[in-house]
C-alpha atoms as an extended CHARMM CRD file, in Angstrom:
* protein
*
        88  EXT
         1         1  UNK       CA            -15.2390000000      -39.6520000000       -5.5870000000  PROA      1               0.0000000000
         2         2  UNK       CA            -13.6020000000      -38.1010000000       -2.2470000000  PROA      2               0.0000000000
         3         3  UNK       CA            -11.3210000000      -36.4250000000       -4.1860000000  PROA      3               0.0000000000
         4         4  UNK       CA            -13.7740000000      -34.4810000000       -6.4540000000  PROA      4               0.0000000000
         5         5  UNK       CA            -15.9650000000      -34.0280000000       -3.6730000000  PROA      5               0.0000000000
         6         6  UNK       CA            -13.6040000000      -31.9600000000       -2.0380000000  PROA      6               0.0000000000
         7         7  UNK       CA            -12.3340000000      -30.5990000000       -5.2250000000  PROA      7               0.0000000000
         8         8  UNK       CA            -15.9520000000      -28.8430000000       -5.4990000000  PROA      8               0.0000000000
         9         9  UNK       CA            -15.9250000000      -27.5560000000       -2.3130000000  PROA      9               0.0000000000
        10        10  UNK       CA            -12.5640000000      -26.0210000000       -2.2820000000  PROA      10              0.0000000000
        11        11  UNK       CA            -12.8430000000      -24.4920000000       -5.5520000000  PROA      11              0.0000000000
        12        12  UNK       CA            -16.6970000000      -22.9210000000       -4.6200000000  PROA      12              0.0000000000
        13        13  UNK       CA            -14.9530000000      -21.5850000000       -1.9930000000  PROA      13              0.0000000000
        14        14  UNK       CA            -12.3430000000      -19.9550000000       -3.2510000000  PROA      14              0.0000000000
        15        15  UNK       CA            -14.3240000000      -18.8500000000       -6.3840000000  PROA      15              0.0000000000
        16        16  UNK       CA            -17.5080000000      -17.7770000000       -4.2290000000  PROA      16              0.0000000000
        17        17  UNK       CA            -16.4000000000      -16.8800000000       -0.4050000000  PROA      17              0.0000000000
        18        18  UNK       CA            -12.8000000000      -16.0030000000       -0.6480000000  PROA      18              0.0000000000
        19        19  UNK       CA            -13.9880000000      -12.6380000000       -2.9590000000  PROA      19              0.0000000000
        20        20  UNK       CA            -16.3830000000      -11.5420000000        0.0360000000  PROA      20              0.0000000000
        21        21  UNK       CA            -14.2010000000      -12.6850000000        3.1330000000  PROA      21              0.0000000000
        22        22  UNK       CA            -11.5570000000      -10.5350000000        1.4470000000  PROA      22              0.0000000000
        23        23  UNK       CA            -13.2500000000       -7.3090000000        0.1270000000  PROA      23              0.0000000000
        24        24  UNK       CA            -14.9270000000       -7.2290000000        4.3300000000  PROA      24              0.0000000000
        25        25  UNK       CA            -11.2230000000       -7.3230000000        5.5280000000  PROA      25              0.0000000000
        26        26  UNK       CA             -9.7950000000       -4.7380000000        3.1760000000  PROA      26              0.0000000000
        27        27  UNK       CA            -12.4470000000       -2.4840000000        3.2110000000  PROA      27              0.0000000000
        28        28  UNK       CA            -12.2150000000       -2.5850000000        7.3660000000  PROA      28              0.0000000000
        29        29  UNK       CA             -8.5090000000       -1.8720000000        6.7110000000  PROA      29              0.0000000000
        30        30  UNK       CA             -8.3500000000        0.6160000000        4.2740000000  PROA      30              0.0000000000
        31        31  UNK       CA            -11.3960000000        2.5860000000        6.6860000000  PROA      31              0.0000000000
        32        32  UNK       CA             -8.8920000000        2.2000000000        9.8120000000  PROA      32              0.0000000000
        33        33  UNK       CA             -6.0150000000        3.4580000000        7.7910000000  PROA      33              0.0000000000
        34        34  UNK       CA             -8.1790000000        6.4370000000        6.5310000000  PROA      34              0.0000000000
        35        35  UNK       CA             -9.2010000000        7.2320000000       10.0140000000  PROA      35              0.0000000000
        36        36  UNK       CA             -5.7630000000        7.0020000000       11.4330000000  PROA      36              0.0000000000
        37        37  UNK       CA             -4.1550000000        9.2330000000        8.7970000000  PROA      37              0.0000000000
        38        38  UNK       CA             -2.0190000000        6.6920000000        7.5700000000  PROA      38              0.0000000000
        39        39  UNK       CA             -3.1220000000        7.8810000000        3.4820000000  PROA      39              0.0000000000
        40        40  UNK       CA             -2.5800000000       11.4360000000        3.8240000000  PROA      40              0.0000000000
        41        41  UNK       CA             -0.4300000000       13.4200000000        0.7940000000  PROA      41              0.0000000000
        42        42  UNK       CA              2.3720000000       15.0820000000        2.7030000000  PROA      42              0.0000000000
        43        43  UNK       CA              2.1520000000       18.3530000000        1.3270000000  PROA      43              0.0000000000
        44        44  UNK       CA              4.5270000000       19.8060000000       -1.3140000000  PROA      44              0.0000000000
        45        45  UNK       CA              7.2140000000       22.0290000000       -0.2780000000  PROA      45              0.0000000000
        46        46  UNK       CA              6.5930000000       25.7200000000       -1.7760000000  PROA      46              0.0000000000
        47        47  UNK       CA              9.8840000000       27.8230000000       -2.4250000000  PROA      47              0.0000000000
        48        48  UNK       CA             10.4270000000       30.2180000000        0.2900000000  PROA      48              0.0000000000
        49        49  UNK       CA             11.7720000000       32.7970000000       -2.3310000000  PROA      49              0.0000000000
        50        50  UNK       CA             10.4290000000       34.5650000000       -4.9990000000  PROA      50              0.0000000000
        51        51  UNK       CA              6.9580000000       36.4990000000       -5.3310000000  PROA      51              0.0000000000
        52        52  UNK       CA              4.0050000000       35.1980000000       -3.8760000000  PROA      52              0.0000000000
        53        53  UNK       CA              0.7560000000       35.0130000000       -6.6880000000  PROA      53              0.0000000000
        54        54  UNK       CA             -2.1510000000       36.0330000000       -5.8110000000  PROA      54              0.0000000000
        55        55  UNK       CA             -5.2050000000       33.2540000000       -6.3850000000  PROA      55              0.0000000000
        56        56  UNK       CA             -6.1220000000       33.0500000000      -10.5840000000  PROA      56              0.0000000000
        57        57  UNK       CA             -2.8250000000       33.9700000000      -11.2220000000  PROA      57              0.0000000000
        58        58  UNK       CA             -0.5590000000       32.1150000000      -12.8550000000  PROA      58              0.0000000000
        59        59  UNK       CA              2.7670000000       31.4780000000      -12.0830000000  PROA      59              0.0000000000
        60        60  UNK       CA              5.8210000000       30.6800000000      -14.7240000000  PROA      60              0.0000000000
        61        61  UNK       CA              8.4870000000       28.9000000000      -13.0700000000  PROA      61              0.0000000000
        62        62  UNK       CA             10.6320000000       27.8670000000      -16.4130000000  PROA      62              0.0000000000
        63        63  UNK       CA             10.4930000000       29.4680000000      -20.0170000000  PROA      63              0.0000000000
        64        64  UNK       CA             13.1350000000       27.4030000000      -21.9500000000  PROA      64              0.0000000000
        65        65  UNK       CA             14.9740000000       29.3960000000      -24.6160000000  PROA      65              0.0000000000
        66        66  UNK       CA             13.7820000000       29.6310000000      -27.8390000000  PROA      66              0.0000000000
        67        67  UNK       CA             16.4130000000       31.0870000000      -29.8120000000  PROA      67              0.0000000000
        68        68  UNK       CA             18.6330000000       28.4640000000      -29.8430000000  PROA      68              0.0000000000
        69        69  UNK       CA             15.9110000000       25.6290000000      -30.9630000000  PROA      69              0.0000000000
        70        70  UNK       CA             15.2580000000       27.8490000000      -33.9050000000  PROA      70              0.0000000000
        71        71  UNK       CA             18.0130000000       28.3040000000      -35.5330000000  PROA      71              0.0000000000
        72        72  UNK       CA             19.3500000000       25.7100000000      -38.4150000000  PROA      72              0.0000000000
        73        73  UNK       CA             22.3700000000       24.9580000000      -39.7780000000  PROA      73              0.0000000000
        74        74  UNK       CA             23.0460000000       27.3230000000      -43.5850000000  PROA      74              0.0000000000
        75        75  UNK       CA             23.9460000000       23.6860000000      -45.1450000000  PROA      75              0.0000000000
        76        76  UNK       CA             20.7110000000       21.4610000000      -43.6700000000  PROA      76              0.0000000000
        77        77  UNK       CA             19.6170000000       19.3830000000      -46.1980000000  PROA      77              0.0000000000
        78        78  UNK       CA             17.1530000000       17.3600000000      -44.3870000000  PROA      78              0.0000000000
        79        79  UNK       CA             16.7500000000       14.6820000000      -41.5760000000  PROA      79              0.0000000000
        80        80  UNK       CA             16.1320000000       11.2130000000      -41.8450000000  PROA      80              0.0000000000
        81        81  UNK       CA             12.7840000000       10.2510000000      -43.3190000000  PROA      81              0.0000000000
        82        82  UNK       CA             11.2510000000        6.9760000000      -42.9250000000  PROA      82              0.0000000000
        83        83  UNK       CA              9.3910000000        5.2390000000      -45.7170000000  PROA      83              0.0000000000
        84        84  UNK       CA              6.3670000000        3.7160000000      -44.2050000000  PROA      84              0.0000000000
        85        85  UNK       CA              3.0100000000        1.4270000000      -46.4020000000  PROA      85              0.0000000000
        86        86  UNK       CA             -0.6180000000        2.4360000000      -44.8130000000  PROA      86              0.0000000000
        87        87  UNK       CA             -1.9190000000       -1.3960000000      -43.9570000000  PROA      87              0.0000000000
        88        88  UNK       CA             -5.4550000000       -1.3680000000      -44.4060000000  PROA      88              0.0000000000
């Protein structure tokens, strides 16, 4: 009878107590942290280089080449192709 006794009481508290104790810790944490800085983005390192945009403009870094991707092989026959059933 002890045994269950204790059981209950352990397990109410865990289940009922141990939720509250913890969110009131980490939430005093996290707020510290905040306050100290210790969450803040380091900000992203801009090239030096190049021409500076002017805000609403838009900026292409990259424009991968297109002529090679389009061009085929004079004997393509066709790829793989994958039979496949709809399941309903």
């Amino acid at each position: 009878m002890k045994f269950w006794l204790i059981f209950i009481l352990i397990f109410f508290a865990v289940r009922y107590l141990l939720p509250i104790v913890l969110r009131l810790a980490l939430s005093g944490f996290v707020r510290k942290q905040m306050r100290n800085g210790g969450f803040v983005v380091p900000p992203q390192a801009r090239p030096e280089s190049g021409p500076t945009s002017r805000p609403g403009e838009v900026r292409v870094e990259y424009v991968p080449p297109t002529a090679a991707q389009n061009k085929q092989p004079h004997d393509f026959k066709g790829g793989e192709y994958v039979d496949f059933e709809e399941v309903k």
